[in-house]
Structure formats: C-alpha cells, structure tokens
Phi, psi and omega in degrees: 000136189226142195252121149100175164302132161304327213270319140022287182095356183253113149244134159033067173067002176276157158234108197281312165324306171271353145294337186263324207281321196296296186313329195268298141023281205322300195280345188271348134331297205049074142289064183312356157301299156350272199321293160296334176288003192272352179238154211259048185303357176266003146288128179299316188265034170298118150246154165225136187257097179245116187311339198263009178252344199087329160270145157288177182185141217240162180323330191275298171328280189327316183281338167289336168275294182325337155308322198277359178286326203267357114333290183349155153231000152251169171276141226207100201221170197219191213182084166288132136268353172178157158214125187225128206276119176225070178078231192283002206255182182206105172259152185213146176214134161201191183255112197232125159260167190199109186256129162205107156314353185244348164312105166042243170236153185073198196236151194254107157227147191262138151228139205237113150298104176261112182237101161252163181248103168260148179260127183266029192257168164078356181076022194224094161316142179210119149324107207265305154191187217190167217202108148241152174223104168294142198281335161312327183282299194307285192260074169335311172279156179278326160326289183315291174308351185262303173273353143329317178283334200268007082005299202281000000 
C-alpha cells in the first residue's frame, strides 16, 4: 500500500528525496563513510547491475568502485520517479545526473536511469541492490532525452 504520491518519494515514513539529497550530498562531498554506509555492503545479497561494466558485481567489487568517488569530479543529483514502500523494503526509480565541469571542454553530463531495492530495516534506509543504465546509450542525442522526459 502506498500513502501519499509515489512520484514524491513519500511511502509509509521512506522519504526517497531524502535518501538520494543524503547519497549525493555524500559523494558530492566525497565523504566515503558516509557515502558507503548508504549501501548494505555487508548483506550477502547485496548486487548492484551498472550497464557500462556489464556486470553484475557483488559487495567486494562494488565496495571498490565507491572507493573511486573520492577521485570524482562531478556533482551529483537525483530526480525521483517513483517510490514504493514493501514492509521493510523500498523500491525507486529515478534519474541520477553527474555534471562534471571538468570533462573535456565545456561541462559534461551523464543521465542515468536508476532502479534500487533498499533495505528499511534498523531505521537506516541502505541500498540492497540496483540497477544502472545510461540513458545517452538508449539515446544518443541529447535532443531525444530531452523530448522523452517532457513526454514521459
């Protein structure tokens, strides 16, 4: 059962906003405590699915790329499209950018089509696992993402 707009972010006490503004915050920081405690790498059935390694990839991969935020050089926002709250768990989809000014000339941005599974348990929302895809790969022009979202 879901209370309030999905599209929001508010179901049965998650606030899906204030989980990606805590997650961007982290990384945009690059606080990697921070930044890694937002995901359960200490559950075994933690995977995260990122279209651009092609893999799936499990807590030990996975916690070795969250390492690499503290390199980054872009920012890092989010766009909820939906949120649904199912007993301890929480599924979201949203649109996560990665703005980096430093990218080649001019400013750079990645858009993501993101779908996590969070775990609600402990009173600590955590990524259980996830799904990235770029939307620059579906769509190549920037133009095309562009009449998709004012469409979608």
């Amino acid at each position: 059962m879901i209370t309030g707009d999905p599209r929001e972010g508010h179901a049965m006490g998650f606030e899906a906003r204030n989980f990606l503004a805590d997650l961007s915050y982290a990384y945009n920081v690059r606080d990697l405590e921070t930044f890694r405690s937002l995901f359960a790498l200490d559950d075994p059935r933690f995977c995260i699915f990122e279209e651009f390694s092609g893999e799936l990839l499990y807590a030990g991969d996975y916690e070795r790329i969250l390492g690499l935020a503290e390199e980054a050089t872009g920012a890092m926002s989010f766009e909820v499209l939906d949120s649904r709250v199912y007993g301890d768990f929480a599924l979201l989809h949203a649109i996560q950018k990665i703005e980096d000014p430093t990218a080649g000339t001019g400013k750079e941005e990645s858009v993501i089509r993101v779908t996590l599974f969070l775990s609600l348990r402990g009173g600590k929302p955590r990524v259980l696992t996830g799904h990235f895809s770029s939307m620059m790969l579906c769509f190549p022009k920037r133009e095309t993402v562009i009449r998709w979202r004012k469409l979608g």
